[in-house]
PDBQT receptor file of N, H, CA, C and O in Angstrom, charges set to zero:
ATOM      1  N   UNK A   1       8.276   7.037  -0.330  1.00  0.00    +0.000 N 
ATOM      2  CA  UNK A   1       7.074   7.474  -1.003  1.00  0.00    +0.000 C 
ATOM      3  C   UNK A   1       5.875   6.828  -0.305  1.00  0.00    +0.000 C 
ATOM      4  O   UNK A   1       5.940   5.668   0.102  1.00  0.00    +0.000 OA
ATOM      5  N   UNK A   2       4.622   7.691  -0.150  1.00  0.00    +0.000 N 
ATOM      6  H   UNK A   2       4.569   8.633  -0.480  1.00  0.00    +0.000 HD
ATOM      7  CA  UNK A   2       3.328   6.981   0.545  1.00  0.00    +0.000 C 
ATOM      8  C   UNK A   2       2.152   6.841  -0.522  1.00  0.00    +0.000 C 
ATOM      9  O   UNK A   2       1.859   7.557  -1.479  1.00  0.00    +0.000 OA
ATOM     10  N   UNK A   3       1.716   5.951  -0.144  1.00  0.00    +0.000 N 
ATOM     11  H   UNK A   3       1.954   5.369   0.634  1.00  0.00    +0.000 HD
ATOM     12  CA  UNK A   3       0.268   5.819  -1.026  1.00  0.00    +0.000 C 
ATOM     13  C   UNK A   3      -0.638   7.356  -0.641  1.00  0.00    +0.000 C 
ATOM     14  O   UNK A   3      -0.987   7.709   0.485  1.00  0.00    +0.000 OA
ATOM     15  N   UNK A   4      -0.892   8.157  -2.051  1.00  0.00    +0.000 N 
ATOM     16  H   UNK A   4      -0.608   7.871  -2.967  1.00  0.00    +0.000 HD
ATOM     17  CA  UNK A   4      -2.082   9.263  -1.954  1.00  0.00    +0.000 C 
ATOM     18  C   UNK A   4      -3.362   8.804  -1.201  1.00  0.00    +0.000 C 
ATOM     19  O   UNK A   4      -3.888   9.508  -0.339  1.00  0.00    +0.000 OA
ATOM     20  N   UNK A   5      -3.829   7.601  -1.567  1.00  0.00    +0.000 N 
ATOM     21  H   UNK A   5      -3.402   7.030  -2.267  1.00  0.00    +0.000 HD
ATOM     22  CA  UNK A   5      -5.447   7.033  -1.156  1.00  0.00    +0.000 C 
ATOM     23  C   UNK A   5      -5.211   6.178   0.693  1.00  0.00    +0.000 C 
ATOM     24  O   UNK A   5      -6.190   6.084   1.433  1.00  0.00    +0.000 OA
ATOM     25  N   UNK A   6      -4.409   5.883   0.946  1.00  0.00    +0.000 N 
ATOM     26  H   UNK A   6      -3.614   5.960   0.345  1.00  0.00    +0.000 HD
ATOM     27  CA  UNK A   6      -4.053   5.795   2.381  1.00  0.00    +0.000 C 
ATOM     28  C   UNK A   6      -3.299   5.498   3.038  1.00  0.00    +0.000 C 
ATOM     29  O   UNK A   6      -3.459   4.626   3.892  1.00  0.00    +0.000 OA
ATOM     30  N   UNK A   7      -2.113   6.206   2.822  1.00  0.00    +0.000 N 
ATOM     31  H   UNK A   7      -1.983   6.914   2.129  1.00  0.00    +0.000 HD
ATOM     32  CA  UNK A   7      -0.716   6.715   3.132  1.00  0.00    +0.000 C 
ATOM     33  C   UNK A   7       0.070   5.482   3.746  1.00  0.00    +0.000 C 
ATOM     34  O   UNK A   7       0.664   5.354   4.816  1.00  0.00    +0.000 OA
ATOM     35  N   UNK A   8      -0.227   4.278   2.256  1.00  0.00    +0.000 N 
ATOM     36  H   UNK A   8      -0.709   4.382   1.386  1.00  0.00    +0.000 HD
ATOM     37  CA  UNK A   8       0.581   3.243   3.276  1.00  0.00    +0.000 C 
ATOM     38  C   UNK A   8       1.964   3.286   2.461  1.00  0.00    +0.000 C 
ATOM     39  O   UNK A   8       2.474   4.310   2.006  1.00  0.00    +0.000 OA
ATOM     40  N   UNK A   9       2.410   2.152   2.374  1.00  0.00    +0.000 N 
ATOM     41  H   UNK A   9       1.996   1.320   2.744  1.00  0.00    +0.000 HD
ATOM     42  CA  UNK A   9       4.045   1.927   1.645  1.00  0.00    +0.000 C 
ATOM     43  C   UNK A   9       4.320   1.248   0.468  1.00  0.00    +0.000 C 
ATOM     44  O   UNK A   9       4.199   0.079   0.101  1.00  0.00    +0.000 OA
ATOM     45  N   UNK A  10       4.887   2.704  -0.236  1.00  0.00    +0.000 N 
ATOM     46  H   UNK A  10       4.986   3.653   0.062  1.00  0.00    +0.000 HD
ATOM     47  CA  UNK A  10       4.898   2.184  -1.920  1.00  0.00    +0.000 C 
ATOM     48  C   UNK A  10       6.039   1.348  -2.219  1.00  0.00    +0.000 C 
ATOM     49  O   UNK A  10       7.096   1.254  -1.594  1.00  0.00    +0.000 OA
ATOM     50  N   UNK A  11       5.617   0.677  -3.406  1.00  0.00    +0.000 N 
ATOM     51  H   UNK A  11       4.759   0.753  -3.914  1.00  0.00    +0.000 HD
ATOM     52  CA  UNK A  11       6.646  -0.301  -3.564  1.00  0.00    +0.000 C 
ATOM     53  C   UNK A  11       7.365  -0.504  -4.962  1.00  0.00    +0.000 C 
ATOM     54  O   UNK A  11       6.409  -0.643  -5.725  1.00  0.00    +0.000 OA
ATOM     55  N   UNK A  12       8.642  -0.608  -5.801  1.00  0.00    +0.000 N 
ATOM     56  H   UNK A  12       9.419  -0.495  -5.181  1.00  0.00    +0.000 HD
ATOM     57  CA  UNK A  12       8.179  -0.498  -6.887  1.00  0.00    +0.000 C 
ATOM     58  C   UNK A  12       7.644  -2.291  -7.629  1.00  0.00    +0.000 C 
ATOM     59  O   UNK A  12       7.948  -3.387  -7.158  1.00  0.00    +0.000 OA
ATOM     60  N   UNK A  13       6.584  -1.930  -9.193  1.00  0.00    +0.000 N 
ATOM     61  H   UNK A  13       6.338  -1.040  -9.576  1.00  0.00    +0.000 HD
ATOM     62  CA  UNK A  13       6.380  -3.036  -9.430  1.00  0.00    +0.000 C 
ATOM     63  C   UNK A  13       6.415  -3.026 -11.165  1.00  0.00    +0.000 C 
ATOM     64  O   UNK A  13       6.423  -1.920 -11.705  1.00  0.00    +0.000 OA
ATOM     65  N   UNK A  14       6.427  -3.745 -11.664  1.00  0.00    +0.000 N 
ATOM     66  H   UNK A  14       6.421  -4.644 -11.225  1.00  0.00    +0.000 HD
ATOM     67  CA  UNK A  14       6.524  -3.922 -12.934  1.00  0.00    +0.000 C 
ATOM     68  C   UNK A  14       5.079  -4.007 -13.338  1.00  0.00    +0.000 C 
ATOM     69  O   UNK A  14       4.329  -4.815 -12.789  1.00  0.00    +0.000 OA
ATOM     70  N   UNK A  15       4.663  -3.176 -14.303  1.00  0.00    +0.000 N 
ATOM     71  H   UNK A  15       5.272  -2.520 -14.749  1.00  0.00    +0.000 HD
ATOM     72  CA  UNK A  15       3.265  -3.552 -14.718  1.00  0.00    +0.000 C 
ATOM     73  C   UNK A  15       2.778  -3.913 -16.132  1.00  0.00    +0.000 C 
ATOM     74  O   UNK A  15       2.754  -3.112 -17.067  1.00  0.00    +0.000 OA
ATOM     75  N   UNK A  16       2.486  -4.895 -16.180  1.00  0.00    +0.000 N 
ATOM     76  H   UNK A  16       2.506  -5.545 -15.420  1.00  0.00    +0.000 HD
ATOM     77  CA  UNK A  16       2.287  -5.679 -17.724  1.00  0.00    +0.000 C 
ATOM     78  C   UNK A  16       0.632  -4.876 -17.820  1.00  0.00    +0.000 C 
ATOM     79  O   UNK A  16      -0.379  -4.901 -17.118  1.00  0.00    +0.000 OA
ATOM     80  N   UNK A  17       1.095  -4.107 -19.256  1.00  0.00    +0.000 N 
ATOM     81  H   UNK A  17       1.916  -4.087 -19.826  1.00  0.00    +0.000 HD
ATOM     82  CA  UNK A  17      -0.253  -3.604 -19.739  1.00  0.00    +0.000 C 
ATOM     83  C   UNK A  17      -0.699  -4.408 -21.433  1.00  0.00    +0.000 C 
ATOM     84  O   UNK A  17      -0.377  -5.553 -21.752  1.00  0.00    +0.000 OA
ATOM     85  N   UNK A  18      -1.162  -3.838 -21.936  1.00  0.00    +0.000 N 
ATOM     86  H   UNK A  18      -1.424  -2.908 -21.677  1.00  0.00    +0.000 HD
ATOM     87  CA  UNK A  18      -2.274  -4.335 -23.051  1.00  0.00    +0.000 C 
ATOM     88  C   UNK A  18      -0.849  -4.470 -24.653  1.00  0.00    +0.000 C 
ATOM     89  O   UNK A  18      -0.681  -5.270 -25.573  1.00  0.00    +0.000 OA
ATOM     90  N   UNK A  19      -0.233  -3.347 -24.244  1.00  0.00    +0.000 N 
ATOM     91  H   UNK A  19      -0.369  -2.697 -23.496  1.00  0.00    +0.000 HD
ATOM     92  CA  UNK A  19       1.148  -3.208 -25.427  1.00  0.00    +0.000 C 
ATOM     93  C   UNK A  19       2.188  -3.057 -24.906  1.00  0.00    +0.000 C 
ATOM     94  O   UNK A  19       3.106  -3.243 -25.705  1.00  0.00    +0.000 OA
ATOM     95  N   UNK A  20       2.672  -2.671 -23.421  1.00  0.00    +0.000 N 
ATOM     96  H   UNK A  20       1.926  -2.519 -22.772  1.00  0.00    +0.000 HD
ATOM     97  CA  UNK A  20       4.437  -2.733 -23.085  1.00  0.00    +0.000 C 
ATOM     98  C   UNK A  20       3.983  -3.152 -21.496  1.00  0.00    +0.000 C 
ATOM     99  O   UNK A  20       2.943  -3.405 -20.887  1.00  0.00    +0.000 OA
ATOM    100  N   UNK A  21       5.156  -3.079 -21.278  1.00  0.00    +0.000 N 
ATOM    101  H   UNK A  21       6.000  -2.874 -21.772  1.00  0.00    +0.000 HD
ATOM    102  CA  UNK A  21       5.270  -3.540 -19.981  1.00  0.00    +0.000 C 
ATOM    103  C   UNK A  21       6.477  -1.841 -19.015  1.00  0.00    +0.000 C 
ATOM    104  O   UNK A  21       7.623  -1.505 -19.315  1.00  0.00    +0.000 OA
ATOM    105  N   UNK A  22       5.946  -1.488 -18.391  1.00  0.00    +0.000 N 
ATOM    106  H   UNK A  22       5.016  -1.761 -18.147  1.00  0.00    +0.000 HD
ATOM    107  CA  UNK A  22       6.837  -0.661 -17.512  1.00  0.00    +0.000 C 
ATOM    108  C   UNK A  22       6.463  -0.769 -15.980  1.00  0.00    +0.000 C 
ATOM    109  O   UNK A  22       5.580  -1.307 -15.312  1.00  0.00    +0.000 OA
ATOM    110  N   UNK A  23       7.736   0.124 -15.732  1.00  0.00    +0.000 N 
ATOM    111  H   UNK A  23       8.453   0.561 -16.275  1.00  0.00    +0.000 HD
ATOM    112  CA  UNK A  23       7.645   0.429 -14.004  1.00  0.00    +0.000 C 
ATOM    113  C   UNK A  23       7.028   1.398 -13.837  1.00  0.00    +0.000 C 
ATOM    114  O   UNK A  23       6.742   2.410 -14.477  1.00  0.00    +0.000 OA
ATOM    115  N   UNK A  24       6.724   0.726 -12.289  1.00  0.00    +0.000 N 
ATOM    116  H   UNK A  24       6.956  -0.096 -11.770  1.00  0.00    +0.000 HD
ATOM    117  CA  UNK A  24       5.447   1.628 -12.047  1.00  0.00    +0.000 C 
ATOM    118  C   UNK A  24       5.580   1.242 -10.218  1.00  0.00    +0.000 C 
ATOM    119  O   UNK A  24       6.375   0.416  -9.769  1.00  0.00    +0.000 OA
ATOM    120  N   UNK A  25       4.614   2.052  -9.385  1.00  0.00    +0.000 N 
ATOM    121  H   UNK A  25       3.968   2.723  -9.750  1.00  0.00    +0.000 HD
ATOM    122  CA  UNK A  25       4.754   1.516  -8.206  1.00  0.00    +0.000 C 
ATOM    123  C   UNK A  25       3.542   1.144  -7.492  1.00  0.00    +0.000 C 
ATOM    124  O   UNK A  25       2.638   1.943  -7.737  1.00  0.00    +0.000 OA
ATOM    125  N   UNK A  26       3.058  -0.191  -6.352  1.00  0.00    +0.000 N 
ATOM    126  H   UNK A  26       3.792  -0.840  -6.153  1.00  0.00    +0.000 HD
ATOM    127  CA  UNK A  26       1.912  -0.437  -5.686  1.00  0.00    +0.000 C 
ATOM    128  C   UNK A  26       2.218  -0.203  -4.562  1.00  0.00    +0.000 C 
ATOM    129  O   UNK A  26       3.358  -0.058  -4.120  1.00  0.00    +0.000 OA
ATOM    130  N   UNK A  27       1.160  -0.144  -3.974  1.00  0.00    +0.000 N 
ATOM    131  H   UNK A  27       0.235  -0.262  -4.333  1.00  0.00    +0.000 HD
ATOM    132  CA  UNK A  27       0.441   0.566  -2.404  1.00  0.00    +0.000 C 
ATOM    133  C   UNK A  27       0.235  -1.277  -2.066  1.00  0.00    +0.000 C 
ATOM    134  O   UNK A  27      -0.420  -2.164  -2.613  1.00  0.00    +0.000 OA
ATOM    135  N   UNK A  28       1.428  -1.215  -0.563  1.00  0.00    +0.000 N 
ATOM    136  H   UNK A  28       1.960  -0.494  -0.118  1.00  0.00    +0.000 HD
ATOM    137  CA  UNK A  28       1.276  -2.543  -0.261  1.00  0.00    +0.000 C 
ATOM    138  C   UNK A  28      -0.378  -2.801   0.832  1.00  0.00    +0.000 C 
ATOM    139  O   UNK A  28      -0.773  -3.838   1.365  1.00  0.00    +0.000 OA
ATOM    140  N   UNK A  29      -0.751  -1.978   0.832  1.00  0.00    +0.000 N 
ATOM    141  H   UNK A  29      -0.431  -1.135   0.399  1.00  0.00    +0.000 HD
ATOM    142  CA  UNK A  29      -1.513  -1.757   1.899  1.00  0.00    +0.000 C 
ATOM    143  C   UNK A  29      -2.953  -1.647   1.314  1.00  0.00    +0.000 C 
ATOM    144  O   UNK A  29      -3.876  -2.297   1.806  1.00  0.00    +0.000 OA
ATOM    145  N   UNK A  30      -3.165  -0.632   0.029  1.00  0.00    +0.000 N 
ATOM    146  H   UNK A  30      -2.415  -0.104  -0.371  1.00  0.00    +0.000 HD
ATOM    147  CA  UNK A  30      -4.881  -0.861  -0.727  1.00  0.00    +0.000 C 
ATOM    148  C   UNK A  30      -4.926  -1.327  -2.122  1.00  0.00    +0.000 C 
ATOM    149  O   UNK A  30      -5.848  -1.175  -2.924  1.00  0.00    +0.000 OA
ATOM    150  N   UNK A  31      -3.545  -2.048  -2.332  1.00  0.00    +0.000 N 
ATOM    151  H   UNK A  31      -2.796  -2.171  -1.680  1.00  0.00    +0.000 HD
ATOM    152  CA  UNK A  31      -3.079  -2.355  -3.816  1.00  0.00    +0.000 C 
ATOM    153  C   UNK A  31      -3.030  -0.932  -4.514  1.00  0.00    +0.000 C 
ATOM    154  O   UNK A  31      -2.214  -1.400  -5.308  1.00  0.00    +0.000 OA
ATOM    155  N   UNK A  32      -3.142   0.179  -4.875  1.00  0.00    +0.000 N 
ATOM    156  H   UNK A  32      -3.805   0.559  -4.230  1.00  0.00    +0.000 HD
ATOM    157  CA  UNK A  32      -2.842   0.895  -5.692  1.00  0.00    +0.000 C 
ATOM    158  C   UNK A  32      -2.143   0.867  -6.948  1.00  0.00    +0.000 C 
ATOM    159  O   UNK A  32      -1.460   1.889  -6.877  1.00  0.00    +0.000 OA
ATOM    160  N   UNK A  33      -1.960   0.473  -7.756  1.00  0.00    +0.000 N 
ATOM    161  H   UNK A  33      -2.515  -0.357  -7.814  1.00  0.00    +0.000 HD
ATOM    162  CA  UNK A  33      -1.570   0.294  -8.555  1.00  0.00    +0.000 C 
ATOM    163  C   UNK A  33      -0.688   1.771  -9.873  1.00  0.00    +0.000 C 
ATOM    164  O   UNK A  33      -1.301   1.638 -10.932  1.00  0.00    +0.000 OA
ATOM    165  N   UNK A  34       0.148   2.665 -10.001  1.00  0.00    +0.000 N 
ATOM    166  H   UNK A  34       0.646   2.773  -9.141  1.00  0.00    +0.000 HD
ATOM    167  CA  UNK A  34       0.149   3.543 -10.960  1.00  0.00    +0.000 C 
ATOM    168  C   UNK A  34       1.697   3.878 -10.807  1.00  0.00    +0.000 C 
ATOM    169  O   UNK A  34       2.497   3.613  -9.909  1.00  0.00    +0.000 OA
ATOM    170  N   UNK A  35       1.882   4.853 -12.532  1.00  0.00    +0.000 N 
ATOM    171  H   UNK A  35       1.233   5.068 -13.261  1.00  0.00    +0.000 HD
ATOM    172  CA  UNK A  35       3.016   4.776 -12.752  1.00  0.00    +0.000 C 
ATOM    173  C   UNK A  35       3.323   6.476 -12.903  1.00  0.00    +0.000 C 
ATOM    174  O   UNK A  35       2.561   7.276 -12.360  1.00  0.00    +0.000 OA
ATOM    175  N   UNK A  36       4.579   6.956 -13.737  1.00  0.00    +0.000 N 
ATOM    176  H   UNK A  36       5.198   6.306 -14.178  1.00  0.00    +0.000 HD
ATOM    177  CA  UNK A  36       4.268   8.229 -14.173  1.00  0.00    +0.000 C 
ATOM    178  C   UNK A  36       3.759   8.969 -14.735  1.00  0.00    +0.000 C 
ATOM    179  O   UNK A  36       3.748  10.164 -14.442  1.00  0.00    +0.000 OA
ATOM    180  N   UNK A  37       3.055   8.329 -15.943  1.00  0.00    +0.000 N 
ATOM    181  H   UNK A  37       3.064   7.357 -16.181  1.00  0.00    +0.000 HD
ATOM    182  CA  UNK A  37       1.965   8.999 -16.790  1.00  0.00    +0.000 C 
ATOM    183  C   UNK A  37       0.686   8.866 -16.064  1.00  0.00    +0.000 C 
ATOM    184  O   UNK A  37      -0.194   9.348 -16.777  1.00  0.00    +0.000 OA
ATOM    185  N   UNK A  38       0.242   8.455 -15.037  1.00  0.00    +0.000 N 
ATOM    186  H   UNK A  38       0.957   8.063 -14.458  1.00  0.00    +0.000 HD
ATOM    187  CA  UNK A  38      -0.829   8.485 -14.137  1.00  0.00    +0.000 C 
ATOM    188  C   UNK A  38      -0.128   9.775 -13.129  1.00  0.00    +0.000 C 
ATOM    189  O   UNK A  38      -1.112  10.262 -12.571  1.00  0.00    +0.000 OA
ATOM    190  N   UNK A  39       0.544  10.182 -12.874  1.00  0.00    +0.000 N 
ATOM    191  H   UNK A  39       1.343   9.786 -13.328  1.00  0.00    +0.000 HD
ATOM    192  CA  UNK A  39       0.756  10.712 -11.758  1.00  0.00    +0.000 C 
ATOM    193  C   UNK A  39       0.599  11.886 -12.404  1.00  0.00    +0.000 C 
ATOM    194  O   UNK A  39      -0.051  12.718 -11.771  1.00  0.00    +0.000 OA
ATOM    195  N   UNK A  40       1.217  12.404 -14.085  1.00  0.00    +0.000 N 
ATOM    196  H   UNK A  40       1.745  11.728 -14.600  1.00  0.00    +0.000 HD
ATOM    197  CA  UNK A  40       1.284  13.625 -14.630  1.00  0.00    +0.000 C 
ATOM    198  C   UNK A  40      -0.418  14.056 -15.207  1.00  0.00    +0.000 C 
ATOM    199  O   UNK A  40      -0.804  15.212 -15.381  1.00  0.00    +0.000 OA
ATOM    200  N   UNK A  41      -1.329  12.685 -15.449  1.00  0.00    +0.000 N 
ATOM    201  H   UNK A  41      -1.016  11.746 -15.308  1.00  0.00    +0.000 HD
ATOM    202  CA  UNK A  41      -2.889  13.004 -15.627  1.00  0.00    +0.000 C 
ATOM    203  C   UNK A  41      -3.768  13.467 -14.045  1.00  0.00    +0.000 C 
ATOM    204  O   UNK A  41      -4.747  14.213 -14.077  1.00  0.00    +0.000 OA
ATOM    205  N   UNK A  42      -3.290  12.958 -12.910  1.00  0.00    +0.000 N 
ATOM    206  H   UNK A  42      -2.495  12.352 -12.884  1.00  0.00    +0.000 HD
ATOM    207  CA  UNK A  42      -3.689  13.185 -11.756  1.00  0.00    +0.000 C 
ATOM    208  C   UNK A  42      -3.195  15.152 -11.554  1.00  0.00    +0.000 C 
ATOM    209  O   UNK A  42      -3.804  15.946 -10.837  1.00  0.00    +0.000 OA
ATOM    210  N   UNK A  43      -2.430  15.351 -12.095  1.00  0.00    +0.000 N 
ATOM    211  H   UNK A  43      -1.936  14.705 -12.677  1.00  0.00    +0.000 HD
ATOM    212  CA  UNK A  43      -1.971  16.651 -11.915  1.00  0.00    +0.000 C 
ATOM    213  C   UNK A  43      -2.369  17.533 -12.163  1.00  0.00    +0.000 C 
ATOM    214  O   UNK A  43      -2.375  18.511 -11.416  1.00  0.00    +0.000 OA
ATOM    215  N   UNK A  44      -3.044  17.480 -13.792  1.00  0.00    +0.000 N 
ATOM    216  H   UNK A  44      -3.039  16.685 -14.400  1.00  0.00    +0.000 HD
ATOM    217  CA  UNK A  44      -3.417  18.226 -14.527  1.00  0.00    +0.000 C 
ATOM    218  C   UNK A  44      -5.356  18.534 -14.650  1.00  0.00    +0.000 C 
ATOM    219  O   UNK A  44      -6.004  19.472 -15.116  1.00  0.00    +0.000 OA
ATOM    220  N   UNK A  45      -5.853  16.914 -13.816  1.00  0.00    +0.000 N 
ATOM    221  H   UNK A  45      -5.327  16.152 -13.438  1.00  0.00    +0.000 HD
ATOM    222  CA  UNK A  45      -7.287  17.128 -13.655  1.00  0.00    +0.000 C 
ATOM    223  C   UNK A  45      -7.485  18.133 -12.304  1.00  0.00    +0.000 C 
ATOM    224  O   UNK A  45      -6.540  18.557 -11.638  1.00  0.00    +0.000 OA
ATOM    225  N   UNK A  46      -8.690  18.379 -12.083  1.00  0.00    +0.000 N 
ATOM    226  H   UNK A  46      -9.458  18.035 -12.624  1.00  0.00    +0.000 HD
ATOM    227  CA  UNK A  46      -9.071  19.572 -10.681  1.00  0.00    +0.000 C 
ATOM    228  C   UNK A  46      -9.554  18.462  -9.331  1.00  0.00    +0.000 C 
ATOM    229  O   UNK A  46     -10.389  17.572  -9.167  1.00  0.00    +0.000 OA
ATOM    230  N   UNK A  47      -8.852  18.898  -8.811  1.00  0.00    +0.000 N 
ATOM    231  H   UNK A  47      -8.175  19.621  -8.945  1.00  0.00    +0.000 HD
ATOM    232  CA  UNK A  47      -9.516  18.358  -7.278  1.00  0.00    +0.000 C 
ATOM    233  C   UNK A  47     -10.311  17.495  -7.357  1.00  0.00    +0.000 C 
ATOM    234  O   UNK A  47     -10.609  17.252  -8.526  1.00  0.00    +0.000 OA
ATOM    235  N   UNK A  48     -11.085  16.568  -6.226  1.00  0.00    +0.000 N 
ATOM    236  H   UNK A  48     -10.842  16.765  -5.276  1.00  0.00    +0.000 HD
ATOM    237  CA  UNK A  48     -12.454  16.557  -6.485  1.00  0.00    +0.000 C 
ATOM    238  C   UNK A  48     -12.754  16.073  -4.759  1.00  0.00    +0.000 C 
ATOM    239  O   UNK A  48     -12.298  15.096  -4.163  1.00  0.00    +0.000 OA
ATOM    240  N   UNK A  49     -13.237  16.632  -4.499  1.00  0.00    +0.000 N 
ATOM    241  H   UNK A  49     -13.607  17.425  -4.983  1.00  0.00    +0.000 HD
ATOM    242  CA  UNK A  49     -13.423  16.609  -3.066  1.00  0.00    +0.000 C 
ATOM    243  C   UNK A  49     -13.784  14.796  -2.765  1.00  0.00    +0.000 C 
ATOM    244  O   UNK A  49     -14.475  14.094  -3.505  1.00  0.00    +0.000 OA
ATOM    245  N   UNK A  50     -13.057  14.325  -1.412  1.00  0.00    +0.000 N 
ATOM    246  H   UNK A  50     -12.496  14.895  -0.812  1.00  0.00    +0.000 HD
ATOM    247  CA  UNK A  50     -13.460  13.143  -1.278  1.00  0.00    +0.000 C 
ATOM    248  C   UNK A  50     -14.199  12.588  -0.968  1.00  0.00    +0.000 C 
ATOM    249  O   UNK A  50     -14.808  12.807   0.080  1.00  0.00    +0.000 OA
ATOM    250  N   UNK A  51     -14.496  11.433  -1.937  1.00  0.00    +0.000 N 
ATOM    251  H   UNK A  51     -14.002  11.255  -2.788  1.00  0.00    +0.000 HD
ATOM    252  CA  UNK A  51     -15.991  11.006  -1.549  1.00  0.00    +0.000 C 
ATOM    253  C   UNK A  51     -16.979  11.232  -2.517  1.00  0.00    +0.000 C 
ATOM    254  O   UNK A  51     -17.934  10.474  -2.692  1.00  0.00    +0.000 OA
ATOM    255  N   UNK A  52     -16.738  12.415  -3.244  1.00  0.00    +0.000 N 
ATOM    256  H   UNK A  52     -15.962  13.031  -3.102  1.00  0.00    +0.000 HD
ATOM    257  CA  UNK A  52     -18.003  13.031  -4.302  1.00  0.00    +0.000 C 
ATOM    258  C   UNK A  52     -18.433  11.732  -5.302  1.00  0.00    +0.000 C 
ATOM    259  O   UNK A  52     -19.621  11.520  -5.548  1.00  0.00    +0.000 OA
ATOM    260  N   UNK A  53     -17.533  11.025  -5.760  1.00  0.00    +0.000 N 
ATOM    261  H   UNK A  53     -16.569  11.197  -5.560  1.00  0.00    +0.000 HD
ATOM    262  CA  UNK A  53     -16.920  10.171  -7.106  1.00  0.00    +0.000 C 
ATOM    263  C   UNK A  53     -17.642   8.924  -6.608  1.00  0.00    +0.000 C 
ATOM    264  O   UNK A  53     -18.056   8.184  -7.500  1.00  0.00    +0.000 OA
ATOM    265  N   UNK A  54     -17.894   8.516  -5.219  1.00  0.00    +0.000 N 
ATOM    266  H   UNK A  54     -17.557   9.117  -4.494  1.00  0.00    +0.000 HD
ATOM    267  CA  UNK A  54     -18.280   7.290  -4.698  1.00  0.00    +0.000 C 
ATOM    268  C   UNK A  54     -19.869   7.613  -4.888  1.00  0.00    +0.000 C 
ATOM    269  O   UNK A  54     -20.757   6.883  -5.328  1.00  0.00    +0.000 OA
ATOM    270  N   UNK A  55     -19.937   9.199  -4.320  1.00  0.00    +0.000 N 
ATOM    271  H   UNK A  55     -19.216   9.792  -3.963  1.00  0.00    +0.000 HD
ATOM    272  CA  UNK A  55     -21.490   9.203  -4.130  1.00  0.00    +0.000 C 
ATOM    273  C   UNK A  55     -22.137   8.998  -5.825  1.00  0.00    +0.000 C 
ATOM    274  O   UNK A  55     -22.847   8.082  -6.239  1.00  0.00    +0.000 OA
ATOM    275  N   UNK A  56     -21.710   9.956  -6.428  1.00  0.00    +0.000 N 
ATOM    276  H   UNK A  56     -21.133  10.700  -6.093  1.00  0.00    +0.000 HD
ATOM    277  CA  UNK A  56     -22.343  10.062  -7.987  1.00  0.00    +0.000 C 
ATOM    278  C   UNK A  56     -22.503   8.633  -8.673  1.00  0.00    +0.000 C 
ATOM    279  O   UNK A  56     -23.518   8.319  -9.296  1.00  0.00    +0.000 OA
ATOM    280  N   UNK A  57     -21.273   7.700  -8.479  1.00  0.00    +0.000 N 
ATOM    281  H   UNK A  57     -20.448   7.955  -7.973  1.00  0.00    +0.000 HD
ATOM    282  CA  UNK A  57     -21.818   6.455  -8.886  1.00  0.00    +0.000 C 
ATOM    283  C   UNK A  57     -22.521   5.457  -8.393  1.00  0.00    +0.000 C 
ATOM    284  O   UNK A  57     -22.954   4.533  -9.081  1.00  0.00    +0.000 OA
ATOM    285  N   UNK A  58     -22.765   5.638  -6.545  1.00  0.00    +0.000 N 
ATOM    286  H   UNK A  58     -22.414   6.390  -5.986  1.00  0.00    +0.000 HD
ATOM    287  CA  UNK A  58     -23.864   5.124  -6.307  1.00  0.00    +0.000 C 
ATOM    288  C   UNK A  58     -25.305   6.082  -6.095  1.00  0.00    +0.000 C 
ATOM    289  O   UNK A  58     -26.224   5.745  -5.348  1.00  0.00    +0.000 OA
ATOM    290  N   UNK A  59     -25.286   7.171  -6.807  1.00  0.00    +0.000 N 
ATOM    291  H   UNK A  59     -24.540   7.445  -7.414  1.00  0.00    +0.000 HD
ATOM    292  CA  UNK A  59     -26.536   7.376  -7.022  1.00  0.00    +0.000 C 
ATOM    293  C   UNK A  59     -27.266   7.238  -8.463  1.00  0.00    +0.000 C 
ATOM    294  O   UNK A  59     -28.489   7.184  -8.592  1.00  0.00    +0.000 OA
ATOM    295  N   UNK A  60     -26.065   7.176  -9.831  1.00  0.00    +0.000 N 
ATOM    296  H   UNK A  60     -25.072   7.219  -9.727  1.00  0.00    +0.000 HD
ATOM    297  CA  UNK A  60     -26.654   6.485 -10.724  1.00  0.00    +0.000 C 
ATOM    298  C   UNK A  60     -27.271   4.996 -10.582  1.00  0.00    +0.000 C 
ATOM    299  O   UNK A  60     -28.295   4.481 -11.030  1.00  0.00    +0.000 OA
ATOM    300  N   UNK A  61     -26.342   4.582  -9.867  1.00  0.00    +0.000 N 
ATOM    301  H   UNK A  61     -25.510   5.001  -9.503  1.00  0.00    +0.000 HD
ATOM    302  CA  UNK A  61     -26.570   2.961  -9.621  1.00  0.00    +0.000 C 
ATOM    303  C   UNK A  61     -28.291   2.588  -8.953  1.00  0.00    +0.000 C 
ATOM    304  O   UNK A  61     -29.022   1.633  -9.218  1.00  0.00    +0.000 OA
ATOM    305  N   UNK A  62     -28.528   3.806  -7.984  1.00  0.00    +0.000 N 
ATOM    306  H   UNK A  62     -27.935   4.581  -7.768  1.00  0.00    +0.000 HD
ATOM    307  CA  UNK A  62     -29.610   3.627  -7.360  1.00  0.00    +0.000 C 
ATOM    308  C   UNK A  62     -30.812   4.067  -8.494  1.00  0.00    +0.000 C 
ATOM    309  O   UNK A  62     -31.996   3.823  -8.258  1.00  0.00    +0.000 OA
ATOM    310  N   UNK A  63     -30.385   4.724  -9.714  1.00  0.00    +0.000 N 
ATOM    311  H   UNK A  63     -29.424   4.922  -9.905  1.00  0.00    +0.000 HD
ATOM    312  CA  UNK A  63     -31.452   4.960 -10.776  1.00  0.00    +0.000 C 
ATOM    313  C   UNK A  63     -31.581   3.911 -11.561  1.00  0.00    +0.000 C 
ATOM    314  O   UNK A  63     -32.353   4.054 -12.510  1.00  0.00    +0.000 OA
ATOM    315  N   UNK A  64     -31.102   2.999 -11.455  1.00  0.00    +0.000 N 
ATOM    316  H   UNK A  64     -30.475   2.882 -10.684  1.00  0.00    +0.000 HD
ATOM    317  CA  UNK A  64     -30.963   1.584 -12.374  1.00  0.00    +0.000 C 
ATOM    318  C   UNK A  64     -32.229   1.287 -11.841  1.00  0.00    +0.000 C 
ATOM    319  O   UNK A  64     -32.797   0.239 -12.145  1.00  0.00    +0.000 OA
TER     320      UNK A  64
């Protein structure tokens, strides 16, 4: 399996959240962090071209 954000090497990891703890897998390479219920919400949202998501929050940031 490769990391989506920059195709390095997934790993699996245990991830302690707020109420359980499950498996899940990290990106040894940009930390990535996510499990299967991240992978089935990534599925179901639309595209978003790359890059758009960086710009929009640093152009609110620049309205501060």
């Amino acid at each position: 399996m490769k990391c989506n954000r920059c195709s390095g090497v997934i790993i699996p990891e245990r991830v302690y959240g707020y109420e359980a703890i499950f498996e899940g897998w990290k990106c040894v390479s940009c930390g990535e962090v996510f499990d299967e219920l991240v992978l089935r919400n990534r599925q179901r949202l639309p595209k978003v071209p790359s890059g758009s998501a960086r710009r929009a929050r640093d152009t609110r940031a620049a309205a501060r």
